[in-house]
N, CA, C and O of each residue as an XYZ file, in Angstrom:
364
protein
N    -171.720     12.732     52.863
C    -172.501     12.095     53.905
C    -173.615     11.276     53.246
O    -174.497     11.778     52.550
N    -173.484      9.786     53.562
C    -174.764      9.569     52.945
C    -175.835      8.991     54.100
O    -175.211      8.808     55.145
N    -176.790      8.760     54.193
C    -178.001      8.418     54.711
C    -178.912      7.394     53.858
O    -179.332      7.442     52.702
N    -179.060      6.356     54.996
C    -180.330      5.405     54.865
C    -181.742      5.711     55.044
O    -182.365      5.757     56.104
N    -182.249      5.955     53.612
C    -183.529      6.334     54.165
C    -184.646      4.480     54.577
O    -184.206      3.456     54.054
N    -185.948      4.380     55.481
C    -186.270      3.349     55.903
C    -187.050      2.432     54.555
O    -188.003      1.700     54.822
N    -186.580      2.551     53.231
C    -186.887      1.881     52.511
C    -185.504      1.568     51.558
O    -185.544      1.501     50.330
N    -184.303      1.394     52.361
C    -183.257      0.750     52.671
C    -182.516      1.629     51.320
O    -181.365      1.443     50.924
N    -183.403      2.519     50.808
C    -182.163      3.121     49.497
C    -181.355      4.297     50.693
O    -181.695      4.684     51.811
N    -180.223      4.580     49.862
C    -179.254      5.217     50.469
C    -178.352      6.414     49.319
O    -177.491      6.374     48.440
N    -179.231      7.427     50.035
C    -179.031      8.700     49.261
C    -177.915      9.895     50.215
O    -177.558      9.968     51.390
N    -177.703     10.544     49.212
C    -176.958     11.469     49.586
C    -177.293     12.660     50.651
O    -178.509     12.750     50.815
N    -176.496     13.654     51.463
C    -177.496     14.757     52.276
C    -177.961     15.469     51.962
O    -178.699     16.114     52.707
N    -177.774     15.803     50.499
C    -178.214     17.164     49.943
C    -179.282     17.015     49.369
O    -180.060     17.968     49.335
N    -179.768     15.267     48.500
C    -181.012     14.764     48.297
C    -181.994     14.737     49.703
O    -183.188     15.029     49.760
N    -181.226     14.355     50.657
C    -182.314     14.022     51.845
C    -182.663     15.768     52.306
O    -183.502     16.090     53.147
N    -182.183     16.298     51.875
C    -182.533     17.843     52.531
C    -183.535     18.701     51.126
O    -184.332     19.625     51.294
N    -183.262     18.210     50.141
C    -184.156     18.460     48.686
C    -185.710     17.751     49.556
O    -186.569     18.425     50.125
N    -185.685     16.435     49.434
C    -187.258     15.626     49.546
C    -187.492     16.090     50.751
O    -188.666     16.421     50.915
N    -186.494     16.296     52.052
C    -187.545     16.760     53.163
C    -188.170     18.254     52.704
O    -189.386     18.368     52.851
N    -187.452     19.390     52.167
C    -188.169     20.407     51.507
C    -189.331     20.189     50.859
O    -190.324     20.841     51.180
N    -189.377     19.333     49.949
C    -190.386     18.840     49.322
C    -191.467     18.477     50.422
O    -192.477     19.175     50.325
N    -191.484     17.669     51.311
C    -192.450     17.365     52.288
C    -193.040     18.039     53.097
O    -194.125     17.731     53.590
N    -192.122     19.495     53.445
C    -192.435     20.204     54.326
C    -193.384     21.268     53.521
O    -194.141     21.947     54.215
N    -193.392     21.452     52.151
C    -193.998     22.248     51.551
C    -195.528     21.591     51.158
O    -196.357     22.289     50.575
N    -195.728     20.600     51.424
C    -196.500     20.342     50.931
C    -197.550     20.034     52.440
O    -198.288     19.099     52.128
N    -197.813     20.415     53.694
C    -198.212     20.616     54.836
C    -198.859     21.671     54.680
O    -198.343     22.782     54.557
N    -200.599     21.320     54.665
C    -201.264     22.378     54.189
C    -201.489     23.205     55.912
O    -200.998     22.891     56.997
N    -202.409     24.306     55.547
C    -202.358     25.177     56.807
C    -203.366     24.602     57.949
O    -203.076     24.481     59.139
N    -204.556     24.286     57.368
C    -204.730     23.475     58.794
C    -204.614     22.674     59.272
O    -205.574     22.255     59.918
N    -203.344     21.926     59.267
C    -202.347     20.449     60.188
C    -201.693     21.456     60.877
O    -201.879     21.601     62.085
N    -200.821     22.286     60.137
C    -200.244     23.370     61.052
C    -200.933     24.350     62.199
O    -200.542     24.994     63.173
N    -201.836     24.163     61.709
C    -202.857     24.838     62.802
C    -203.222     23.775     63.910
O    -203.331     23.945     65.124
N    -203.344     22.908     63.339
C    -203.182     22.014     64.563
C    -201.936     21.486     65.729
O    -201.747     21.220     66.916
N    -201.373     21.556     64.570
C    -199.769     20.977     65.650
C    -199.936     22.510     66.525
O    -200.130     22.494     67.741
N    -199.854     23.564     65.895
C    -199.636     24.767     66.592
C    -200.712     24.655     67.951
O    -200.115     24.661     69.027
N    -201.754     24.585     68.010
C    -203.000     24.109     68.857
C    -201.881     23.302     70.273
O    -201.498     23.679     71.381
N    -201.681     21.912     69.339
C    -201.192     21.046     70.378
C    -199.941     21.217     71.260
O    -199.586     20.652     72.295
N    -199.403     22.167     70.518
C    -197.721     22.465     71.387
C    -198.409     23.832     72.355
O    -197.962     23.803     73.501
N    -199.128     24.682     72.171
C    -199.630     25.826     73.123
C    -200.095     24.949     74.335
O    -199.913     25.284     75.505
N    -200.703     23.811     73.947
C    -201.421     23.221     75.073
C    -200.428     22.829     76.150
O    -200.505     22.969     77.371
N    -199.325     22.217     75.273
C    -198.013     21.594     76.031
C    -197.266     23.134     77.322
O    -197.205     23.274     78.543
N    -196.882     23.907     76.189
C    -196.589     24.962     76.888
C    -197.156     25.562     77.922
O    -196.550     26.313     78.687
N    -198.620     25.201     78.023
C    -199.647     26.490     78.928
C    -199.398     25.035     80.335
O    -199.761     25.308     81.479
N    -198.742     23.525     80.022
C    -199.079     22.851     81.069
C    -197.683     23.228     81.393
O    -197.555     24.059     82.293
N    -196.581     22.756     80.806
C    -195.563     23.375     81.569
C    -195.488     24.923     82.308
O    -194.663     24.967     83.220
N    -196.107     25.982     82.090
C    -196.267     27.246     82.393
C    -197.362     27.268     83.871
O    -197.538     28.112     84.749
N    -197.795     26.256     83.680
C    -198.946     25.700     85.057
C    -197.607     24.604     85.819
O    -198.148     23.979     86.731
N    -196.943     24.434     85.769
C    -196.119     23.481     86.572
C    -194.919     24.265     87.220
O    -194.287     23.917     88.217
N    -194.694     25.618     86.306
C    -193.934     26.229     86.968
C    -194.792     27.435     87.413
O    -193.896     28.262     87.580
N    -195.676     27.926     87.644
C    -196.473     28.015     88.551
C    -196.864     27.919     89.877
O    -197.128     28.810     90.683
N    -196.865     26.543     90.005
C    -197.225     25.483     90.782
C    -195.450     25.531     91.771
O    -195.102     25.894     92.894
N    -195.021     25.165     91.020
C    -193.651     25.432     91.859
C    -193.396     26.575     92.636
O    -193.292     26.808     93.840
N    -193.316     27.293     91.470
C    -193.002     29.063     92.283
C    -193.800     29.459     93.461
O    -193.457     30.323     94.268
N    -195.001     28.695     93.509
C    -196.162     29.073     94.249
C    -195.026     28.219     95.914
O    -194.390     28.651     96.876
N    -195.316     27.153     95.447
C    -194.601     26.225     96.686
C    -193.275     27.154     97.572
O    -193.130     27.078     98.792
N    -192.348     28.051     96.602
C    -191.365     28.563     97.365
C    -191.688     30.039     96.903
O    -190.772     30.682     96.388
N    -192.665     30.492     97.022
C    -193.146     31.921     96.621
C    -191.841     33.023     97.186
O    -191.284     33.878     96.497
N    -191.555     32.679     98.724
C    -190.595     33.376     99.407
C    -189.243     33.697     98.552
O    -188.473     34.648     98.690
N    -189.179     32.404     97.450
C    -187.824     33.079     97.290
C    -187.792     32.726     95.381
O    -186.740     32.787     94.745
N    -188.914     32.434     94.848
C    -189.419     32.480     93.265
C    -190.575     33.708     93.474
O    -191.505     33.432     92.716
N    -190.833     34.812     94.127
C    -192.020     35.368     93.865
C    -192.069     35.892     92.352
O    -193.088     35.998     91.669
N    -190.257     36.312     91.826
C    -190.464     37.166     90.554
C    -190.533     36.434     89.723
O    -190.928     36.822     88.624
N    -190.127     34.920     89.962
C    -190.784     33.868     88.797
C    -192.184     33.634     88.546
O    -192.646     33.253     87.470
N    -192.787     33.863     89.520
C    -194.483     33.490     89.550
C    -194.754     34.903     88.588
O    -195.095     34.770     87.412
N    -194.622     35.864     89.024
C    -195.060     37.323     88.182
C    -195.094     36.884     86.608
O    -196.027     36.996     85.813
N    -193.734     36.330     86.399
C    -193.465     36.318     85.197
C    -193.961     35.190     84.347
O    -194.091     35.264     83.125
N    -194.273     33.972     85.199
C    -194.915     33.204     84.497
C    -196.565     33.639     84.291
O    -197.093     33.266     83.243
N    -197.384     34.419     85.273
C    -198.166     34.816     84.621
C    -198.615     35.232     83.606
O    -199.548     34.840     82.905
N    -197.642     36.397     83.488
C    -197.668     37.283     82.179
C    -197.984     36.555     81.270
O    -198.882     36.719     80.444
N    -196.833     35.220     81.444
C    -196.813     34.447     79.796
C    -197.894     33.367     80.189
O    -197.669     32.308     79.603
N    -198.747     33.334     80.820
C    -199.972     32.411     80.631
C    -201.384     32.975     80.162
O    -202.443     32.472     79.784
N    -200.796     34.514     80.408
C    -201.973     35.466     80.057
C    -201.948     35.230     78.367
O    -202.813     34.761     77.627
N    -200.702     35.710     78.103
C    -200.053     35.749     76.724
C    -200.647     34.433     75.709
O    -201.397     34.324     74.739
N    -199.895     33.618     76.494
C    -199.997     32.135     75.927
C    -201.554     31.929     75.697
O    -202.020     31.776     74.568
N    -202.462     31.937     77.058
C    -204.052     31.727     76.335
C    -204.142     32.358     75.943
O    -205.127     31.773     75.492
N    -204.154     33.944     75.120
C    -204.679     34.838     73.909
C    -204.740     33.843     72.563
O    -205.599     33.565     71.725
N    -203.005     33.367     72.888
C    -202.517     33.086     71.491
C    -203.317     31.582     71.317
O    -203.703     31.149     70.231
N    -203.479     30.875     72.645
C    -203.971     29.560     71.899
C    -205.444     29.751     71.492
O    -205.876     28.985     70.631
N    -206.505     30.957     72.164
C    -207.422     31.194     71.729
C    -207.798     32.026     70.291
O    -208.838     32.135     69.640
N    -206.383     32.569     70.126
C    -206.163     32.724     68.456
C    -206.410     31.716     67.924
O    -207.385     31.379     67.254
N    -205.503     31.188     68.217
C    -205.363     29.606     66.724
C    -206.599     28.999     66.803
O    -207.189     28.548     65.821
N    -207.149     28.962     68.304
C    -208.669     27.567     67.781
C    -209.445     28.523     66.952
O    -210.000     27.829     66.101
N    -209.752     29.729     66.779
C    -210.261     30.880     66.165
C    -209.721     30.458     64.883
O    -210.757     30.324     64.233
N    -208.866     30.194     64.187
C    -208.218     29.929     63.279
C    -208.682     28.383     62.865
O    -209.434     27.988     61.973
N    -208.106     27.844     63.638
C    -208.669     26.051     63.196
C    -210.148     25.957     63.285
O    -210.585     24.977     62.682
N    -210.901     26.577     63.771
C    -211.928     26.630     63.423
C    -212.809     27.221     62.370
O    -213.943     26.925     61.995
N    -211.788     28.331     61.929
C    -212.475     28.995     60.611
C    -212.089     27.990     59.265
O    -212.648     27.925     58.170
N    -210.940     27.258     59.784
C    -210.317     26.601     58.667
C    -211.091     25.314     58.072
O    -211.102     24.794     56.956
N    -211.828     24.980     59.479
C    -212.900     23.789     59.028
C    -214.241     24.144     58.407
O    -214.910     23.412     57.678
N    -214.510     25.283     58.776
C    -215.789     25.798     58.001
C    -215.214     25.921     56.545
O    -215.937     26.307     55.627
């Protein structure tokens, strides 16, 4: 299999899976702490949208609403972990 990488050379898959290793290792911990930050945020809005839904047909989602609670309870612990984290990481 080969692949074009966007500086038009054209390497093999097992090179393109070597340098992305290479790239991924080299992602220090607080970017990751950030992306991690930004996808909780994503999640806690989708988790508020189904919410929001379940709420609308409560009569016949009530055990969806239960359950999305749980995991919004869950979910803000964890995103109030990480800013706890990205914040120690900047000090």
């Amino acid at each position: 299999m080969k692949i074009t990488i966007p500086s038009g050379e054209t390497i093999t898959g097992k090179e393109y899976l070597s340098r992305w290793k290479q790239g991924i290792q080299k992602v220090d911990i607080l970017y990751q702490t950030k992306i991690q930050v930004r996808s909780t945020w994503i999640i806690i809005l989708g988790i508020l949208a189904g919410l929001v839904i379940s709420a609308i047909n409560f009569k016949t989602l009530w055990w969806l609403f239960i359950i999305l609670l749980g995991a919004l309870g869950n979910t803000a612990v964890q995103l109030i972990s990480l800013i706890q984290k990205k914040n120690l990481l900047y000090s």
